[in-house]
LOROTOR-66528 format. One record per residue (C-alpha): residue number from 0; z, x, y negated. Coordinates in nm, 3 decimals, m for minus. Layout:
! residues N
 seq       z       x       y
 NUM       Z       X       Y
...
***
This chain:
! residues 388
 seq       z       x       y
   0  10.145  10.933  m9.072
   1   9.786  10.967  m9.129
   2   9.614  11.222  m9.364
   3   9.283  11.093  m9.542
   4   9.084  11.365  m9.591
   5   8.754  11.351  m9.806
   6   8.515  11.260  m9.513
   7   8.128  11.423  m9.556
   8   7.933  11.298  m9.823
   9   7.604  11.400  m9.748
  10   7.373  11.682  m9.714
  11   7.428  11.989  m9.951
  12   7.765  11.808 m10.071
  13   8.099  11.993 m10.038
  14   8.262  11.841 m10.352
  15   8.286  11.565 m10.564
  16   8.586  11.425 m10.839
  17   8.827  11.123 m10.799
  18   8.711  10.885 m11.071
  19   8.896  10.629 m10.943
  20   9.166  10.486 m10.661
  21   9.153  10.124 m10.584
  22   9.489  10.150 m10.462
  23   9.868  10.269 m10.549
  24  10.192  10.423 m10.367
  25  10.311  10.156 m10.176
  26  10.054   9.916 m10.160
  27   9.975   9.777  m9.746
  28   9.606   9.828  m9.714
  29   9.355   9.714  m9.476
  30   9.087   9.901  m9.239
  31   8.789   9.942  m9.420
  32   8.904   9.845  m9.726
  33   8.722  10.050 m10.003
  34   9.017  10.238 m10.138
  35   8.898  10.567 m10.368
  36   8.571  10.625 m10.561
  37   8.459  11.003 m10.550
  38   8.150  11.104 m10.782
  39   7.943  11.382 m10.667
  40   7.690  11.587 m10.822
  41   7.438  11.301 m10.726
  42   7.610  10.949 m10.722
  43   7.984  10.770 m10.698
  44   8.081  10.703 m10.318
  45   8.356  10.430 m10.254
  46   8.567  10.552  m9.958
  47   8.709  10.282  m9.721
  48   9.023  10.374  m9.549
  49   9.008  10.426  m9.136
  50   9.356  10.296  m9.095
  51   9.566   9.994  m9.213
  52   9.856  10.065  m9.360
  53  10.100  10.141  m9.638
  54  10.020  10.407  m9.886
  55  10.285  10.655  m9.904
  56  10.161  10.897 m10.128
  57   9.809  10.950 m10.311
  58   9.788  11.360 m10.265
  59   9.553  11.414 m10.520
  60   9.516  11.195 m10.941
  61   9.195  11.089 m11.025
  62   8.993  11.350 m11.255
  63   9.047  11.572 m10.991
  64   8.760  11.764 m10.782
  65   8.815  11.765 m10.427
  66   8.639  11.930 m10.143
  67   8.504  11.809  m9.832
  68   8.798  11.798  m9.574
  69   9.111  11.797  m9.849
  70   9.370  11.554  m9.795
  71   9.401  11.350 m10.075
  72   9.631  11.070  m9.925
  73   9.921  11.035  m9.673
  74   9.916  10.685  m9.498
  75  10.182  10.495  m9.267
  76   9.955  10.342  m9.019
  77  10.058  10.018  m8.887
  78   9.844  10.040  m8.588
  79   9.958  10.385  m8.453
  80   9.606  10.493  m8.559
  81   9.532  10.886  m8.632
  82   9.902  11.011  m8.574
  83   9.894  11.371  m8.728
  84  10.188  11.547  m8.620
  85  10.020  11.842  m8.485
  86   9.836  11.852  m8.756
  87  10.102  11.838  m9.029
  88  10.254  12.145  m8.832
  89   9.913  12.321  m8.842
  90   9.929  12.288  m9.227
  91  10.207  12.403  m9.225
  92  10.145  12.718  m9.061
  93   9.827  12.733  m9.277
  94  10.035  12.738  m9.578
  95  10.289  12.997  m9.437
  96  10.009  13.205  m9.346
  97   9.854  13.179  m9.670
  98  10.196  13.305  m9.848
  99  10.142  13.587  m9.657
 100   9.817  13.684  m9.733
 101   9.900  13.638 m10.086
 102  10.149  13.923 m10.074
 103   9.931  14.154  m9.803
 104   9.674  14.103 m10.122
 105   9.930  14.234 m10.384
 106   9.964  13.862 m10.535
 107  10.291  13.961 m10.764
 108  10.222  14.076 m11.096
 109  10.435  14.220 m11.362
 110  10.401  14.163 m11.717
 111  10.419  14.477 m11.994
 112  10.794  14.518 m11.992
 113  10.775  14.462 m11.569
 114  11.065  14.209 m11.536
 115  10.828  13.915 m11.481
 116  10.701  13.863 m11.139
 117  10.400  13.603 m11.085
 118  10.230  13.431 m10.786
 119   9.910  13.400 m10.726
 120   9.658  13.405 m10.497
 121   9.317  13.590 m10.615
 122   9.101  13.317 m10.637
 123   9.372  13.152 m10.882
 124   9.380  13.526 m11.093
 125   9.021  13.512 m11.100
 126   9.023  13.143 m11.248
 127   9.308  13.262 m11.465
 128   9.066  13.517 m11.634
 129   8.769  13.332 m11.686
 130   8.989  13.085 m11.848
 131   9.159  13.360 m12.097
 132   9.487  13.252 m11.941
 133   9.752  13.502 m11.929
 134   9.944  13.400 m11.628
 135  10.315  13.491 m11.755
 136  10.268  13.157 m11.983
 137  10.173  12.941 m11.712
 138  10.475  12.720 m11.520
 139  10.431  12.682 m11.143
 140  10.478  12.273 m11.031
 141  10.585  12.363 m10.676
 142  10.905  12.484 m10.570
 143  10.752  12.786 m10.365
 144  10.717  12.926 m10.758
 145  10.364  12.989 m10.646
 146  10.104  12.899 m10.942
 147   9.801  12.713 m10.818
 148   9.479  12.618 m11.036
 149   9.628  12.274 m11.119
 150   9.889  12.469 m11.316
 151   9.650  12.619 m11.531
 152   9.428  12.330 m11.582
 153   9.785  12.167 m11.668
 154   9.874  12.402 m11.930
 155   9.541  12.429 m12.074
 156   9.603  12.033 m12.152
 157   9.884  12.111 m12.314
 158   9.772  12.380 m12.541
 159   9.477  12.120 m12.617
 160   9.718  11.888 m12.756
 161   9.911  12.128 m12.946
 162   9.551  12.241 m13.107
 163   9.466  11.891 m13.211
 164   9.789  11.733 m13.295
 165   9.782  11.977 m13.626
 166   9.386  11.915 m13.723
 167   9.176  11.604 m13.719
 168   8.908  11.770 m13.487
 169   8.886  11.627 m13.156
 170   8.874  11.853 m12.795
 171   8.584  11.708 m12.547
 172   8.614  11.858 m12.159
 173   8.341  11.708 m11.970
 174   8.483  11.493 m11.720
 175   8.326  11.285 m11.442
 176   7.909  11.225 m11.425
 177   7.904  11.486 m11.806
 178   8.128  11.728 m11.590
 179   7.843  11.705 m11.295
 180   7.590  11.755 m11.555
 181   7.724  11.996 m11.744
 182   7.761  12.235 m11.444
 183   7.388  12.143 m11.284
 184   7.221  12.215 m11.633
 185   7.390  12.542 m11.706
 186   7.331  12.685 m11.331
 187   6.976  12.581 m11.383
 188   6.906  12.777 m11.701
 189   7.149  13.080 m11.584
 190   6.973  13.110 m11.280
 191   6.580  12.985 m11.367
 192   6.386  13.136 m11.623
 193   6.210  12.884 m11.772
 194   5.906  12.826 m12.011
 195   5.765  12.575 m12.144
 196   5.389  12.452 m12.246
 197   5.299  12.133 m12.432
 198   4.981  11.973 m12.425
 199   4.795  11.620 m12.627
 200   4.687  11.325 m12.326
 201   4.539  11.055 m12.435
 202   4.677  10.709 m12.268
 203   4.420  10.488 m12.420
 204   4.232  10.424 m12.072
 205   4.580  10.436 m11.871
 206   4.712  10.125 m12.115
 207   4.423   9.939 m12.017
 208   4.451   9.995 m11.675
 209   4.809   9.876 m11.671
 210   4.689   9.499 m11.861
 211   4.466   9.503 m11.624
 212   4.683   9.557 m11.302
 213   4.987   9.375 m11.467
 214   4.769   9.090 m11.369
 215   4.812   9.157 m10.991
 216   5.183   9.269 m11.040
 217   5.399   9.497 m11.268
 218   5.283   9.842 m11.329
 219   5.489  10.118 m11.520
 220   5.335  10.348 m11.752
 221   5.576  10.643 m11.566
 222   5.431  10.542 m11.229
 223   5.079  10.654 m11.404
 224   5.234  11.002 m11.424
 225   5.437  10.997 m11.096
 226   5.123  10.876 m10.937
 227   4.900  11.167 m11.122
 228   5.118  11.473 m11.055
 229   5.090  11.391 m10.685
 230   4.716  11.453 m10.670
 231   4.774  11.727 m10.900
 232   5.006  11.898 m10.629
 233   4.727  11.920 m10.381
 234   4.537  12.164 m10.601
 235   4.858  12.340 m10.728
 236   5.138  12.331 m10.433
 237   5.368  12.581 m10.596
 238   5.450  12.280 m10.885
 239   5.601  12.126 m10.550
 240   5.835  12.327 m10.428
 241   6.242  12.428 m10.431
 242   6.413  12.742 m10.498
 243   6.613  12.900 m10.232
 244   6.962  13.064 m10.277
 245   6.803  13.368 m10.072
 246   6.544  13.441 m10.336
 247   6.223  13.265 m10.144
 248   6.051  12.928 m10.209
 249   6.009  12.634 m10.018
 250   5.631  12.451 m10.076
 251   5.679  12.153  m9.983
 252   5.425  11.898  m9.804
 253   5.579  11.602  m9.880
 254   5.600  11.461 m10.236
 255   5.952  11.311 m10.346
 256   5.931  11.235 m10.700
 257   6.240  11.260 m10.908
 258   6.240  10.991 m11.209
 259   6.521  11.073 m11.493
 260   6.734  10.712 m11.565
 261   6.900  10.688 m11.893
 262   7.231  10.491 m11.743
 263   7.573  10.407 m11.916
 264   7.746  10.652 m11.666
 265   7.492  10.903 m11.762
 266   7.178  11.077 m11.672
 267   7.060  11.038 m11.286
 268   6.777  11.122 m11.116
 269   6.637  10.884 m10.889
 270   6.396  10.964 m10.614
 271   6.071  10.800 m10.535
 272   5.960  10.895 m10.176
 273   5.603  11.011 m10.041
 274   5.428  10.893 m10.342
 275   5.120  11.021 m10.183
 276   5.152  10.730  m9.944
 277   5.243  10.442 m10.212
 278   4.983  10.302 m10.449
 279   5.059  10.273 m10.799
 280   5.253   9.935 m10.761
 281   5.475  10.028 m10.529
 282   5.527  10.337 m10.708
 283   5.600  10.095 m11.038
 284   5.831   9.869 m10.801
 285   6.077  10.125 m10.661
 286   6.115  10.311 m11.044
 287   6.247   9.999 m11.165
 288   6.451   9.911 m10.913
 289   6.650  10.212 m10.861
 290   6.671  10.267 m11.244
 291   6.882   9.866 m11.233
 292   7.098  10.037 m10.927
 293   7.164  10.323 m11.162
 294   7.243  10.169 m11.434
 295   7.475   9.890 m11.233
 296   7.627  10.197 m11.035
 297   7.469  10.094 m10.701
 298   7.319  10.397 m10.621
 299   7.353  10.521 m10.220
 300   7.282  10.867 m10.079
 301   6.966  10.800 m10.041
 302   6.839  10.697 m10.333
 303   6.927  11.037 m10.533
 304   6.827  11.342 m10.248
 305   6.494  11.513 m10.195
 306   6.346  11.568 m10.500
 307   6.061  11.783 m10.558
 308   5.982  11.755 m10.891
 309   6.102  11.549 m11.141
 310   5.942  11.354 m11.463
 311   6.139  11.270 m11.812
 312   6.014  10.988 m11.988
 313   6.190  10.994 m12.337
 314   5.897  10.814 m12.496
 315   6.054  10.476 m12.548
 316   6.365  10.671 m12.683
 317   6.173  10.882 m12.964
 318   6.098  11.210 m12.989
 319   5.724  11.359 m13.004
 320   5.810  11.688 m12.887
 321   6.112  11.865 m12.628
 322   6.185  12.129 m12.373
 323   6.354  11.972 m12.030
 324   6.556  12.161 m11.823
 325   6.445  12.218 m11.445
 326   6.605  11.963 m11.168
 327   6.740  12.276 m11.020
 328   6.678  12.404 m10.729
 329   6.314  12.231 m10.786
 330   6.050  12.475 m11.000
 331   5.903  12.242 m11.228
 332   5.983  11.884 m11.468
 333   5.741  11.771 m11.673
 334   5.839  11.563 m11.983
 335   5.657  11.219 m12.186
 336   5.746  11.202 m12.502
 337   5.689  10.952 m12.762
 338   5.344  10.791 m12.830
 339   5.185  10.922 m13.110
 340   4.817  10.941 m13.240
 341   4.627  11.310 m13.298
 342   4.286  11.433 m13.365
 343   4.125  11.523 m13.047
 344   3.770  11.702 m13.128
 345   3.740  11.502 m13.455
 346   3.821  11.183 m13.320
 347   4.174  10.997 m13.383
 348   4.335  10.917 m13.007
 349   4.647  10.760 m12.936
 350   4.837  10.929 m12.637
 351   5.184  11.130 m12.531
 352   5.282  11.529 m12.620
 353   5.424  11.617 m12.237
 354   5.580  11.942 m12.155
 355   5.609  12.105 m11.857
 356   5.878  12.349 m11.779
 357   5.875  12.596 m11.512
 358   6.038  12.867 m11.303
 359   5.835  13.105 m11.433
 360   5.894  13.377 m11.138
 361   5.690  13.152 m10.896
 362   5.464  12.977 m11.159
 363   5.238  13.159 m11.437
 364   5.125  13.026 m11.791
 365   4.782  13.008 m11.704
 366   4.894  12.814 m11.376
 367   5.095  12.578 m11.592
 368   4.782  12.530 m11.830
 369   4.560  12.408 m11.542
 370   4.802  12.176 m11.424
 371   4.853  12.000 m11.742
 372   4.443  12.037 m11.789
 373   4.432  11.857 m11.458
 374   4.695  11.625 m11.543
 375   4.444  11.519 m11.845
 376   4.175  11.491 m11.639
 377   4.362  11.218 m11.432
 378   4.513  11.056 m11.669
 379   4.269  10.993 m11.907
 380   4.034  10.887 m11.650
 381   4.260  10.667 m11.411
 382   3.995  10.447 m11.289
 383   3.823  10.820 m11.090
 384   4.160  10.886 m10.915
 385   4.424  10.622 m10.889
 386   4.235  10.283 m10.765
 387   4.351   9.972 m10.610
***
């Protein structure tokens, strides 16, 4: 029998969740045939299988978040490929060892009247507890009686249903790419302290730049922006740069720009390499077609890692005005909103509100004020910095 494990993914990924299995119990599969699709917090991966075979059991339902090296399949190879036997033995020392931590860790617990005894291990009472979920109330699946955090997710569920089968109100839980997002937003603003500052840039000259260059080859009016807060970086590096779990920064030298796409599986952030090194038409070339990979679901590894700062365009959406939320661990994202027209020193201008936010224990107001000042100066005089 061979165990499929969840093989690595890619650099600074340890998890991702089942959205789908190509396959069923019992079905005779091929080598290499793309059998499971696991979405991680960057992009779906299709997993092909190393073995032909027959599926005997698929370990783990889709909607379920795995971790690099958990066996979520059991396979009968048909080639005699990847025989496990040792390794079935090892888990299942690994699980008898693990019962026995449990209890050297004072796992059974007793409810008020003490003639209730639960197991768990402490990672599961922990999850129990941030949940609200007495344990007592909560049915164990496995015979071993020992309650895992499947159980609790599984009675959750049910209390869900019981909740909305009596009102008309519906219960969302974020699931696949909204699950990914929803846990990347909220450790950005729990962990960054943010601001925000807003400024008025004119676009007149950068519109007639782009009829003229559209004559050479298409341009993008986000490339303009992509293109500008490169040079910008060379007179404020500290916009370029990632947070690091150990408190320090990392300034970067090279300048990966991360481009929000608006996609039917959800927001993703695609990543335009070195712009410093691309002129403003390959810059324009590569944003469009990584935002058709992301929205056909195309996306590889490499088309979502490395960011260093990222850019919102919301503009053709609506909206003259918001407050983005930092592509965490990077510092900074600066925001184009919707064109608009304003007075600028008594005469009417048509341009784009932008907002920067920042990490504002690396980055200070008046820093953020210069940049966007600088970003004006660029932008509403293209034809000085970003030529042919």
């Amino acid at each position: 029998m061979y165990n499929l494990k969840v093989p690595p993914i890619g650099e600074g990924v340890s998890e991702g969740e089942i959205v789908k299995w190509n396959i069923k119990e019992g079905d005779v599969i091929q080598k290499d045939q793309e059998i499971v699709e696991i979405m991680t917090d960057k992009i779906t991966i299709k997993i092909p299988s190393p073995v032909s075979g027959k599926v005997l059991k698929l370990v783990e339902p889709e909607g379920k978040t795995v971790k690099v090296g958990d066996v979520i399949a059991n396979i009968e190879s048909s080639e005699g490929e990847g025989i496990v036997e040792t390794e079935n033995k090892a888990e299942e020392n690994k699980e008898t060892k693990e019962v026995k931590i449990e209890t050297s860790n004072e796992t059974k617990a007793e409810n008020e009247e003490g003639n209730v005894i639960v197991k768990a291990t402490p990672a599961v009472r922990a999850y129990a507890r941030e949940k609200g979920i007495n344990l007592i109330n909560v049915k164990a699946s496995k015979p071993d009686g020992r309650i895992r955090k499947e159980d609790i997710d599984a009675y959750i569920s049910s209390m869900n249903v019981k909740s909305t089968s009596v009102s008309n109100d519906e219960i969302y839980r974020p699931s696949g790419i909204r699950k990914i997002i929803f846990d990347k937003m909220t450790k950005s603003k729990q962990i960054i302290p943010h601001f925000t500052i807003t400024d008025f840039i004119s676009t007149e000259n950068i519109e007639k730049a782009i009829n003229y260059y559209s004559k050479k080859g298409y341009v993008s009016f986000t490339a303009f922006f992509a293109k500008a807060c490169t040079i910008a970086f060379k007179e404020f590096p500290k916009m370029n740069a990632l947070y690091n779990d150990d408190g320090t920064y990392t300034i970067k030298k090279s300048y990966n720009m991360g481009i929000a796409v608006d996609s039917p599986y959800g927001l993703t952030v695609v990543v335009i390499n070195d712009t410093d090194k691309k002129d403003i038409f390959q810059i324009s070339k590569e944003i469009k077609e990584l935002a058709e990979k992301a929205r056909s679901n195309t996306l590889e590894m490499n088309d979502v890692k490395g960011s260093t700062f990222s850019i919102t365009n919301i503009g053709a959406i609506g909206g003259i005005y918001s407050t983005p939320i930092i592509n965490y661990p990077e510092v900074a994202i600066l925001a184009i909103n919707t064109k608009t027209s304003a007075f600028i020193n008594g005469s009417l201008k048509t341009g784009v509100y932008v907002t920067l936010a920042c990490d504002h224990r690396l980055i200070d107001g008046a820093e953020a004020a210069r940049f966007i000042q600088k970003l004006k100066e660029i932008i509403e005089e293209p034809a000085l910095y970003i030529g042919d």
